[in-house]
N, C-alpha and C positions, 0 to 999 in steps of 0.2 A: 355213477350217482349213488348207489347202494354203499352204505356205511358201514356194512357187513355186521354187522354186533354178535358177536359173541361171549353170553354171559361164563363169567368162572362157577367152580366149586361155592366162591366163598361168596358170589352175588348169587347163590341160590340160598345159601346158608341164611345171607340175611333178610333174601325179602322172606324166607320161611319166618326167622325170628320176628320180623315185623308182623303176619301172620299169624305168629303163636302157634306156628305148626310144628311137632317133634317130626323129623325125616332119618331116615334108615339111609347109611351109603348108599347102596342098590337104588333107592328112589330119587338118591341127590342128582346122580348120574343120568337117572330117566328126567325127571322134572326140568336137568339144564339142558340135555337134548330137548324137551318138548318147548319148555321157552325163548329158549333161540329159534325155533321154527314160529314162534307164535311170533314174536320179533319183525323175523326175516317178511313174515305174513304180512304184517302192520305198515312195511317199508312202505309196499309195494302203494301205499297212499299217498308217497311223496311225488309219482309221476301222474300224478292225475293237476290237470290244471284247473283250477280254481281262483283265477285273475278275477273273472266274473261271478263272483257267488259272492252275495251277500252273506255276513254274520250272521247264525242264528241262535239261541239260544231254548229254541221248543220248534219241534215238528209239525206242529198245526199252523195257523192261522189265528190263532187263539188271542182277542186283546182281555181287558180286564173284566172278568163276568161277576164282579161283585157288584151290588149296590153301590153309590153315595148313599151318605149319611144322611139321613132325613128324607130320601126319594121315597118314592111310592114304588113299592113291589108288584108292579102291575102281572107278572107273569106266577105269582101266587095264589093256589085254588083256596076257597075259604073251606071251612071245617067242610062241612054237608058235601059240598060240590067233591072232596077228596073222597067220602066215605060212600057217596051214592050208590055206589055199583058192590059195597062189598057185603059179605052173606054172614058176617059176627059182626056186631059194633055194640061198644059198651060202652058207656058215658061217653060218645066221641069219638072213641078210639077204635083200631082195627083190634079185635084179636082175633091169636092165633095160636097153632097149638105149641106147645113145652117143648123148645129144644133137645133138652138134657134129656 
Protein backbone atom coordinates (compact mmCIF):
# COMPACT_ATOMS: atom_id res chain seq x y z
CA UNK A 1 0.00 0.00 0.00
CA UNK A 2 3.15 2.48 0.80
CA UNK A 3 3.94 4.42 -2.36
CA UNK A 4 7.34 4.65 -1.19
CA UNK A 5 8.13 8.43 -2.40
CA UNK A 6 11.35 9.36 -2.82
CA UNK A 7 12.13 12.92 -3.34
CA UNK A 8 15.25 13.75 -6.08
CA UNK A 9 18.17 16.41 -5.80
CA UNK A 10 16.07 18.41 -8.05
CA UNK A 11 12.57 18.28 -5.83
CA UNK A 12 14.65 19.50 -3.10
CA UNK A 13 16.10 22.14 -5.18
CA UNK A 14 12.76 23.34 -6.01
CA UNK A 15 10.57 23.21 -3.19
CA UNK A 16 13.95 25.24 -1.52
CA UNK A 17 13.44 27.78 -4.63
CA UNK A 18 9.80 28.03 -3.75
CA UNK A 19 10.94 28.68 -0.32
CA UNK A 20 13.51 31.25 -1.17
CA UNK A 21 15.92 29.26 0.51
CA UNK A 22 19.81 29.26 -0.76
CA UNK A 23 21.00 25.39 0.25
CA UNK A 24 24.67 24.32 0.18
CA UNK A 25 25.29 20.50 -1.64
CA UNK A 26 25.93 19.03 1.91
CA UNK A 27 22.41 20.38 3.09
CA UNK A 28 20.54 19.43 -0.35
CA UNK A 29 21.55 15.71 0.49
CA UNK A 30 20.57 16.07 4.35
CA UNK A 31 17.27 17.97 3.74
CA UNK A 32 16.26 15.08 0.78
CA UNK A 33 17.19 12.39 3.35
CA UNK A 34 15.06 14.25 5.99
CA UNK A 35 12.09 14.71 3.66
CA UNK A 36 11.67 11.57 2.31
CA UNK A 37 11.58 10.39 6.04
CA UNK A 38 9.05 13.29 6.78
CA UNK A 39 7.14 11.79 3.66
CA UNK A 40 7.49 8.10 4.49
CA UNK A 41 6.11 9.47 8.14
CA UNK A 42 3.01 11.21 6.51
CA UNK A 43 2.09 7.73 4.57
CA UNK A 44 1.73 5.97 7.43
CA UNK A 45 -1.94 8.09 7.61
CA UNK A 46 -3.27 6.35 4.65
CA UNK A 47 -3.72 3.08 6.79
CA UNK A 48 -5.82 4.53 9.31
CA UNK A 49 -9.62 4.08 8.37
CA UNK A 50 -11.59 6.95 8.23
CA UNK A 51 -15.12 5.47 6.47
CA UNK A 52 -16.62 6.89 9.58
CA UNK A 53 -15.27 10.46 10.21
CA UNK A 54 -17.03 13.15 9.40
CA UNK A 55 -15.35 16.35 7.49
CA UNK A 56 -14.12 18.92 9.60
CA UNK A 57 -12.86 22.02 8.99
CA UNK A 58 -11.87 23.32 12.98
CA UNK A 59 -11.14 21.31 15.98
CA UNK A 60 -13.71 22.66 18.28
CA UNK A 61 -17.26 22.51 18.35
CA UNK A 62 -17.24 26.15 17.49
CA UNK A 63 -20.54 27.47 15.45
CA UNK A 64 -20.76 31.26 14.69
CA UNK A 65 -19.92 33.56 17.74
CA UNK A 66 -20.55 36.73 16.18
CA UNK A 67 -23.59 38.78 16.50
CA UNK A 68 -26.56 39.42 13.91
CA UNK A 69 -26.79 42.82 12.85
CA UNK A 70 -28.99 44.71 14.86
CA UNK A 71 -29.21 41.91 18.05
CA UNK A 72 -28.59 42.96 21.25
CA UNK A 73 -25.27 42.18 22.82
CA UNK A 74 -26.45 40.75 25.76
CA UNK A 75 -23.23 39.08 27.03
CA UNK A 76 -21.61 42.83 26.93
CA UNK A 77 -20.40 44.51 30.34
CA UNK A 78 -21.32 48.30 30.38
CA UNK A 79 -18.57 50.83 31.02
CA UNK A 80 -18.55 50.92 35.06
CA UNK A 81 -19.53 47.18 35.36
CA UNK A 82 -15.85 46.50 33.26
CA UNK A 83 -13.79 49.10 35.28
CA UNK A 84 -15.27 48.31 38.93
CA UNK A 85 -12.70 46.26 40.29
CA UNK A 86 -9.66 48.09 38.63
CA UNK A 87 -7.22 50.30 40.78
CA UNK A 88 -6.26 53.34 37.83
CA UNK A 89 -9.34 54.54 35.60
CA UNK A 90 -9.12 57.58 33.86
CA UNK A 91 -12.02 59.06 31.99
CA UNK A 92 -13.48 55.35 31.78
CA UNK A 93 -10.57 53.88 30.82
CA UNK A 94 -8.25 51.28 32.47
CA UNK A 95 -4.72 52.47 32.66
CA UNK A 96 -1.69 51.15 32.83
CA UNK A 97 1.73 51.40 32.97
CA UNK A 98 4.22 52.35 29.49
CA UNK A 99 5.14 49.39 27.68
CA UNK A 100 8.21 50.67 25.89
Amino acid sequence: MSKSVHLTKEDVLHIAQLANLPLSEESIEKYQKDLTETLHYVENLDELDISKTEASSHTTDLQNVFFEDGTKETRKFTQEQATQNAKNIKNGQFVVKRLM
